[in-house]
C-alpha positions as CSV (number, residue, x, y, z in Angstrom):
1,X,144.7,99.6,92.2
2,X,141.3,101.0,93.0
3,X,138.9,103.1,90.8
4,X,139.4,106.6,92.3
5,X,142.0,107.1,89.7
6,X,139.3,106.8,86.8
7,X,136.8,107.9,88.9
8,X,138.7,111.2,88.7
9,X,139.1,110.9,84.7
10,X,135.8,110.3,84.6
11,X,135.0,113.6,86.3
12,X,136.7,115.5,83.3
13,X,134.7,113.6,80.7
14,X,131.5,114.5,81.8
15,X,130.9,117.4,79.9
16,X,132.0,116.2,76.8
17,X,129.6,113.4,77.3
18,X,127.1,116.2,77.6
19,X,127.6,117.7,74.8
20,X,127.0,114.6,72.1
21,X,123.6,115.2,70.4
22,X,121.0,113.0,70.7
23,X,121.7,111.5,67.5
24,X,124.8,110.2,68.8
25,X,123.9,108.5,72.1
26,X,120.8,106.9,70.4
27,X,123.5,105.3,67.9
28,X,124.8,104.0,71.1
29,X,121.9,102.7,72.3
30,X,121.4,100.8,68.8
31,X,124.8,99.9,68.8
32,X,124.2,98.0,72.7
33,X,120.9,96.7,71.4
34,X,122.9,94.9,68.4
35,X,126.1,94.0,70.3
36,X,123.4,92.1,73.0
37,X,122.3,90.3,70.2
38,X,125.5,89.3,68.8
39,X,126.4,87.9,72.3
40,X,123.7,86.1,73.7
41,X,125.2,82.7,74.0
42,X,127.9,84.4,75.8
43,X,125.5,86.2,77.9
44,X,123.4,83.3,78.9
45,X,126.5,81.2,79.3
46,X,127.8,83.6,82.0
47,X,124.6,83.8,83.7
48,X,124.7,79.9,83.2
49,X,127.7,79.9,85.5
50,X,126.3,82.5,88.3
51,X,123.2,80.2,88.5
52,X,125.2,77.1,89.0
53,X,127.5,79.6,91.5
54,X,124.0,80.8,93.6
55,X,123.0,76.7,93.9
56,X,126.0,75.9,95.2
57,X,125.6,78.7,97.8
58,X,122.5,77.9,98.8
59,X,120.9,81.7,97.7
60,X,117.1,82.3,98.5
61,X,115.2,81.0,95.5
62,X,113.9,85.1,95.4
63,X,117.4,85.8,94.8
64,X,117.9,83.6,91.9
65,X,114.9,85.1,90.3
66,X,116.8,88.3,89.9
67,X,119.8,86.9,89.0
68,X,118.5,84.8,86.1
69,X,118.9,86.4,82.7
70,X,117.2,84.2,80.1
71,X,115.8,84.8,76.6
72,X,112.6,86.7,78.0
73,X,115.0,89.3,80.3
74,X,116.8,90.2,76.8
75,X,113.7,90.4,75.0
76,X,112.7,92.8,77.8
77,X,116.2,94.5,77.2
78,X,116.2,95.2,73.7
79,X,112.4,96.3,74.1
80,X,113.7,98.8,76.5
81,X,116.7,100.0,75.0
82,X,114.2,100.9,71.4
83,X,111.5,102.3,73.9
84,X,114.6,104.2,75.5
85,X,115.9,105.7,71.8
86,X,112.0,106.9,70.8
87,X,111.9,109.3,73.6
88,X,112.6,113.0,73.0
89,X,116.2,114.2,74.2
90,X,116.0,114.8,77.8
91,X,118.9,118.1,77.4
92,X,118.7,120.9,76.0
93,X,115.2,121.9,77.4
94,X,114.6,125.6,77.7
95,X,112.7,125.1,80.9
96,X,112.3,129.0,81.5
97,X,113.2,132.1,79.4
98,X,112.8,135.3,80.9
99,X,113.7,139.0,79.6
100,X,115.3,140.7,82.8
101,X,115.5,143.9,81.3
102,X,116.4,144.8,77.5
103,X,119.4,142.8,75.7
104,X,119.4,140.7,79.3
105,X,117.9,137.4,79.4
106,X,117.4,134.6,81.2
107,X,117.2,130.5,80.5
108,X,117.1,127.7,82.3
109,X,118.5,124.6,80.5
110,X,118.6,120.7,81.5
111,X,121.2,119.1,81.3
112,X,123.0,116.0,82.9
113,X,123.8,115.2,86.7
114,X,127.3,114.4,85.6
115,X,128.9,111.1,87.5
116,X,126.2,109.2,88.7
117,X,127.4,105.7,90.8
118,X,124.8,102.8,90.6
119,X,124.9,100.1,93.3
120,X,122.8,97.8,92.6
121,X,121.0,94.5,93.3
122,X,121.8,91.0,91.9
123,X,119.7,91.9,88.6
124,X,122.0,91.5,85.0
125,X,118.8,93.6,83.0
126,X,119.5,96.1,85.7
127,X,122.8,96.8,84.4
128,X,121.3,96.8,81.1
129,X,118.9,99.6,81.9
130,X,121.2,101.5,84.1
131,X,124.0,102.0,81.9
132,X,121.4,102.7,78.8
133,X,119.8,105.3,80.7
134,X,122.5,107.4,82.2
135,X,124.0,106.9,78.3
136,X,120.6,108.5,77.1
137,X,120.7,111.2,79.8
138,X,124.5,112.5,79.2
139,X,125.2,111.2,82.4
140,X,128.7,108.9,83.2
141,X,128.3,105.8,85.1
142,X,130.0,104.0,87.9
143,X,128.3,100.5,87.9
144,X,128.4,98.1,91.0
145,X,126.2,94.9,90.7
146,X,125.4,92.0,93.0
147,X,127.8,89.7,94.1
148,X,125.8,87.0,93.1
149,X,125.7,88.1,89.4
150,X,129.5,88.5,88.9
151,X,130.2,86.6,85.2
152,X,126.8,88.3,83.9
153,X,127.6,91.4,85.2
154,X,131.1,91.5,84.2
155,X,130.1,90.0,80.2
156,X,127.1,92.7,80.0
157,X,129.4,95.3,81.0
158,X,132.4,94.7,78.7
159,X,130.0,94.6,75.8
160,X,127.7,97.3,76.5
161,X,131.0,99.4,77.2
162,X,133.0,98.4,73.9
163,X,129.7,98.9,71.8
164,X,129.2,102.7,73.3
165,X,132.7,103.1,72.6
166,X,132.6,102.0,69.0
167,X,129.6,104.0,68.5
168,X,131.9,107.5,68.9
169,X,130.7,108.2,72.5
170,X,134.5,109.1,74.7
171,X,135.9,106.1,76.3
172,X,136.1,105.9,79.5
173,X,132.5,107.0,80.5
174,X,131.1,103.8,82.1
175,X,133.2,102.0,84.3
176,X,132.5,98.9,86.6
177,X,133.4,98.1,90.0
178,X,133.6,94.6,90.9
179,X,135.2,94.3,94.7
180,X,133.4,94.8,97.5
181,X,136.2,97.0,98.9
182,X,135.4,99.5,96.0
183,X,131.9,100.3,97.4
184,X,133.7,102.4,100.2
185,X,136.0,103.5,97.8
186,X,133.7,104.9,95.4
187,X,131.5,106.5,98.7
188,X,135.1,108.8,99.3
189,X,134.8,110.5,95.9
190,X,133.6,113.5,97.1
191,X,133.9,115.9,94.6
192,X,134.2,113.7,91.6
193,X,130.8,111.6,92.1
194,X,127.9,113.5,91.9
195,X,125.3,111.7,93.1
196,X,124.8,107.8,94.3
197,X,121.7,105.7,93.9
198,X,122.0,102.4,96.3
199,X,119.3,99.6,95.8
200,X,119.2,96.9,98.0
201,X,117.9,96.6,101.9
202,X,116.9,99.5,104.5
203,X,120.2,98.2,106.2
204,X,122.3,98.6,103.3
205,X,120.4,102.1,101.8
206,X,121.4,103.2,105.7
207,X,124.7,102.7,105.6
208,X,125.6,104.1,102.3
209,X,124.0,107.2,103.7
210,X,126.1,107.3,106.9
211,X,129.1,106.7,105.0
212,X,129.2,109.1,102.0
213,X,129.2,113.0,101.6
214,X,128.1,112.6,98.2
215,X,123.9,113.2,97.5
216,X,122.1,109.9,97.9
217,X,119.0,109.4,96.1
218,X,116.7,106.2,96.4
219,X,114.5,103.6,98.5
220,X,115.1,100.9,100.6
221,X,112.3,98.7,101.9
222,X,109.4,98.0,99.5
223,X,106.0,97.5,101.8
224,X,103.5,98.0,99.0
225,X,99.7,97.2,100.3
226,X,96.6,97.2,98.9
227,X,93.2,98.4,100.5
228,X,90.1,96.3,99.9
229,X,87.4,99.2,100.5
230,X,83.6,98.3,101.2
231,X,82.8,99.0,97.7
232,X,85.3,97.0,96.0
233,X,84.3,95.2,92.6
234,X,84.5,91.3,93.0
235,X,85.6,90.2,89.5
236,X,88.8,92.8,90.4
237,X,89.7,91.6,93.4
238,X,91.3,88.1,92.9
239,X,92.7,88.9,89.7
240,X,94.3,92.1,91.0
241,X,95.7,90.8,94.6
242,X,97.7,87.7,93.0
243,X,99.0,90.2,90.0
244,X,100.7,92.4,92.5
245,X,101.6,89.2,94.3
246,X,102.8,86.5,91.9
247,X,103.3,88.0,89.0
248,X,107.0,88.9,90.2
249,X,107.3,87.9,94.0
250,X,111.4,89.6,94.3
251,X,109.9,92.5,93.2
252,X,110.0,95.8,95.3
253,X,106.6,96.7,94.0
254,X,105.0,93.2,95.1
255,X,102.3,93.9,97.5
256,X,103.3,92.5,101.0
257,X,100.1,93.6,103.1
258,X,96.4,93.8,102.8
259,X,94.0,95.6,104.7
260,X,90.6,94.6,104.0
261,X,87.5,97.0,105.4
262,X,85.6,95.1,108.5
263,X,82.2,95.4,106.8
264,X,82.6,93.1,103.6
265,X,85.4,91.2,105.5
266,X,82.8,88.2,105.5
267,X,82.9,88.1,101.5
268,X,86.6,89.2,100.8
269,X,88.1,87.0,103.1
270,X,86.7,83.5,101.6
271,X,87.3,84.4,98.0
272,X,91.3,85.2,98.9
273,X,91.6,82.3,101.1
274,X,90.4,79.8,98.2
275,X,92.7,81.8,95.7
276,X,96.0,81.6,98.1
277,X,95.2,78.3,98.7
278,X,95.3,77.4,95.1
279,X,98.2,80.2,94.7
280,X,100.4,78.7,97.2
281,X,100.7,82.0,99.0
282,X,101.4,81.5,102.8
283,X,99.1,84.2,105.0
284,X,100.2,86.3,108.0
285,X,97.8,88.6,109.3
286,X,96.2,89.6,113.5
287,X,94.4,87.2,115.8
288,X,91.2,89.0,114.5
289,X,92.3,87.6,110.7
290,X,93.2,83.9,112.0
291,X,89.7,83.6,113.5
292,X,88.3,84.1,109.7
293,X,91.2,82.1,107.7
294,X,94.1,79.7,108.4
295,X,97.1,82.1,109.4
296,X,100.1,82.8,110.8
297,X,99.3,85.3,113.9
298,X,101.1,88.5,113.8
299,X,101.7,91.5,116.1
300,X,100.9,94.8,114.8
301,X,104.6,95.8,114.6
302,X,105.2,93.3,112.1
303,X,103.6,95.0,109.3
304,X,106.7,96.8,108.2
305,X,107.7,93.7,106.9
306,X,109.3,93.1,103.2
307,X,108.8,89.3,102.2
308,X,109.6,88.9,98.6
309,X,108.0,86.0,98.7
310,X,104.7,84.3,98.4
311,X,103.9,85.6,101.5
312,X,100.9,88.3,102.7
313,X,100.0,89.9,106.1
314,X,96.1,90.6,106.6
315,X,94.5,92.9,108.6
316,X,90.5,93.9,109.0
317,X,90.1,97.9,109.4
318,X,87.3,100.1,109.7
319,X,87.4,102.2,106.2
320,X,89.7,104.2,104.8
321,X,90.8,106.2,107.3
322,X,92.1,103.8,108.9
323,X,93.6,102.2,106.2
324,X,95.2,105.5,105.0
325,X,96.6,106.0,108.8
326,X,97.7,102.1,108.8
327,X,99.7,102.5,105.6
328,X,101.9,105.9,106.3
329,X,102.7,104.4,109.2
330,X,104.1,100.8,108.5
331,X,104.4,101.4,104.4
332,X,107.8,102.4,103.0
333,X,106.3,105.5,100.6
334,X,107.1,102.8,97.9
335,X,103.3,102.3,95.8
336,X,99.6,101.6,97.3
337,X,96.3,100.7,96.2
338,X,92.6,100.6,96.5
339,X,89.8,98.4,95.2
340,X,86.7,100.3,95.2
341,X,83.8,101.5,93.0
342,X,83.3,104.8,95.2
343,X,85.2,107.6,94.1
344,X,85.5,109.7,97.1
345,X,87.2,106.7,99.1
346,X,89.9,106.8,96.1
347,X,90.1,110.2,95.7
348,X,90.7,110.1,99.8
349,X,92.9,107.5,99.8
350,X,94.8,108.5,96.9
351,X,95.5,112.1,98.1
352,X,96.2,111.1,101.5
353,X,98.3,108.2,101.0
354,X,101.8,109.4,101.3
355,X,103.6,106.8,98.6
356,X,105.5,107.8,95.2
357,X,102.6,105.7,93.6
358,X,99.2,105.3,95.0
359,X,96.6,103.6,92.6
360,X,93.2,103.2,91.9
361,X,91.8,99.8,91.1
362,X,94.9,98.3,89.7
363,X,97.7,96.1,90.5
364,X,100.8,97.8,92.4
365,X,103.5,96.1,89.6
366,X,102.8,99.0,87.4
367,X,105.2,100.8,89.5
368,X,108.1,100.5,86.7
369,X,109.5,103.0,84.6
370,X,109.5,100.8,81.7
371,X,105.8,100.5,82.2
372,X,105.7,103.9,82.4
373,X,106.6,104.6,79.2
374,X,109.9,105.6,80.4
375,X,112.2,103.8,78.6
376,X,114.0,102.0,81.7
377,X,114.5,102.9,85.6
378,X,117.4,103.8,86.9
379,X,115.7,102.7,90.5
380,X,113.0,103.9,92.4
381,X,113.0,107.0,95.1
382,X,110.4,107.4,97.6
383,X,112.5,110.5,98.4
384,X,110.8,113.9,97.8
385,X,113.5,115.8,96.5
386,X,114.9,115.9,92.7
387,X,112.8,113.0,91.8
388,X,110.3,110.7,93.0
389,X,108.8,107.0,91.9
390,X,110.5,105.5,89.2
391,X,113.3,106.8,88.5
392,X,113.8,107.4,84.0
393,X,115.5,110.2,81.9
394,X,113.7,113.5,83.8
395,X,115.3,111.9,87.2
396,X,118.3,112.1,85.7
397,X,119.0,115.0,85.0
398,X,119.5,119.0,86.2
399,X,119.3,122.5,85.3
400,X,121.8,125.3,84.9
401,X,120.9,128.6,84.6
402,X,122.3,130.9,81.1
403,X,121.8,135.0,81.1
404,X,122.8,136.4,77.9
405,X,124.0,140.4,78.6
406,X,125.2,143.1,76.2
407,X,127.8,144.5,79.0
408,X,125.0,145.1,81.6
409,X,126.4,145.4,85.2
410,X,124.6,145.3,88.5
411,X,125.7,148.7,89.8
412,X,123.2,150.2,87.3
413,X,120.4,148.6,89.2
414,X,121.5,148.8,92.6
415,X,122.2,152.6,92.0
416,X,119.1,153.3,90.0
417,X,120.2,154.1,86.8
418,X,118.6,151.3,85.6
419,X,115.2,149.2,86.5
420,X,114.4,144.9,85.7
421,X,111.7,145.2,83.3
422,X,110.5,140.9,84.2
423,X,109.3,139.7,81.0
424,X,108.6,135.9,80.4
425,X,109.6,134.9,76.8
426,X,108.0,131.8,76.8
């Protein structure tokens, strides 16, 4: 038996989901938060088991970086999940009120997608954070992890499900699928799913795409780079680069190129070199860039190239222009950055650079809705439509439109007998 059958069950619980207060889902969210607790040694045991699992199946050690839930991921959880329960009620919003004309008016209210399907990457705290936020949102969840995360996945789930349960929220509103086969299932739902958010490769993002009716939203490759500009600060350089490339390698928001301006290429160039050395990061970059530092030669269409490891292409340009051209052409619209002192280069760079995040002097791992105050991320987009960047509460959610009459009809106005009289109420 598949899951289009509770799919469809799902479809009818939606709005009742939607209409529990906020009061009630942040119970749920205290009640997940205490159930975790309760559970760890059950939690870690089954992540225990997947890590043994990914060893045995030789997975890339940036894999098993994801798929590791220890004692700092739950920390990160629970931190998440409180962060998640402080912030106002995302429905409910009187986004516009507008008098039409006397006794009629106008409002526009958010309020939850409905069925939202998650596929996700080999990450057990992103089932955490997924199924927290479409529970703080109103919204149902279809949840489809890694592979490689199966026992963690399928523990997390049980308990995050029977604790929202308990907590008074309907039953039935977060469901898991484990198989493979069910992805393709789940993409059929027309109708009943309301929107999908795949994470994973630019292959995979494709094919979901090209296989579903249903709205996609999300991002596939994540080529972040950051620009070195002429007047960049030397005490933020070093510190800066390895952040965004260390600090989490198998992230999507690790830088993967730099592009360092020709002029102070003589200065940059040494002080990087010395610090990837003694980083153990491996360096791509031209035959201009291996004449100045031990490298792996590159050709220019390489640059749309997503390591996730400690790996970084180089290239030498002439300013920001170039630099600005250089990344909307091989970047993925993911997150950018410049070093520099000069303001105009960043106010350039930052308006012209075509990412969901573009930066100023910092590290490119701030791209994360958690450390945007936002609770959790469902994913990222580097979509323009509906939402953009990381992806927290306002990305998940929509608007309806309410008019409140007094037996007005439009025959009046299209005859004349009556006129709008447009007055904003707000």
């Amino acid at each position: 038996m598949g899951i289009k059958e509770d799919v469809m069950k799902m479809k009818l619980l939606a709005p009742k989901l939607a209409a529990t207060t906020n009061e009630e889902r942040n119970a749920a969210l205290d009640a997940i938060a205490a159930t975790l607790k309760a559970n760890t040694e059950r939690i870690f045991a089954a992540n225990h088991t997947d890590m043994e699992n990914a060893d045995a199946n030789g997975v890339t050690s940036a894999v098993k970086k994801r798929l590791k839930f220890d004692e700092g991921k739950l920390n990160a959880c629970l931190e998440g999940l409180a962060q998640l329960k402080g912030l106002e009620d995302p429905l409910g919003k009187t986004l516009l009120k507008r008098e039409l004309d006397e006794g009629l008016v106008l409002q526009k209210i958010t309020c939850p997608i409905g069925v939202i399907g998650v596929i996700f990457e080999a990450r057990p705290d992103a089932l955490v954070q997924i199924a927290s936020l479409c529970i703080k949102s109103g919204n149902c969840a279809i949840l489809k992890g890694g592979k490689e995360t199966a026992e963690s996945n399928r523990v997390l789930f049980t308990i995050i499900r029977d604790a929202v349960t308990q907590a008074g929220l309907p039953e039935g509103i977060l469901l898991q699928a484990e198989a493979h086969s069910e992805i393709d299932e789940l993409l059929s739902c027309e109708g009943y799913v309301d929107l999908i958010i795949p994470r994973g490769s630019n292959a995979f993002v494709s094919y979901i795409m090209e296989h579903t009716r249903i709205p996609v939203m999300g991002h596939a490759d994540g080529v972040c780079h950051i620009y070195v500009d002429k007047a960049y600060d030397e005490k933020k350089l070093v510190p800066i680069v390895l952040d965004a490339k260390l600090q989490y390698t198998a992230a999507c928001n690790a830088v993967e190129t730099l592009l360092v301006d020709r002029s102070v290429a003589d200065k940059v160039i040494p002080a990087l070199e010395k610090a990837f050395a003694e980083s153990g990061i491996k360096v791509r970059g031209t035959a201009e860039v291996t004449k100045l530092l031990k490298a792996e030669e590159m050709d220019e269409d390489e640059f749309h190239k997503e390591y996730l490891e400690p790996v970084v292409s180089v290239k030498l340009v002439s300013g920001v222009e170039e630099a600005v051209d250089h990344i909307n052409r091989f970047g993925s619209h993911h997150t950018d950055s410049i070093l520099t002192e000069d303001e105009e280069a960043a106010g350039y760079f930052q308006n012209m650079v075509d990412s969901a995040g573009v930066y100023w002097n910092c590290s490119t791992r701030f791209s994360d809705g958690f450390r945007y105050g936002f609770g959790a991320e469902v994913g990222i987009s580097t979509s323009k439509l509906h939402a953009r960047g990381p992806v927290g509460l306002d990305g998940l959610v929509t608007y309806k439109y309410k008019l409140f009459g007094h037996g007005q009809i439009v025959g009046d106005y299209a005859e004349g007998k009556k006129s709008f009289k447009y007055r904003d109420l707000m």
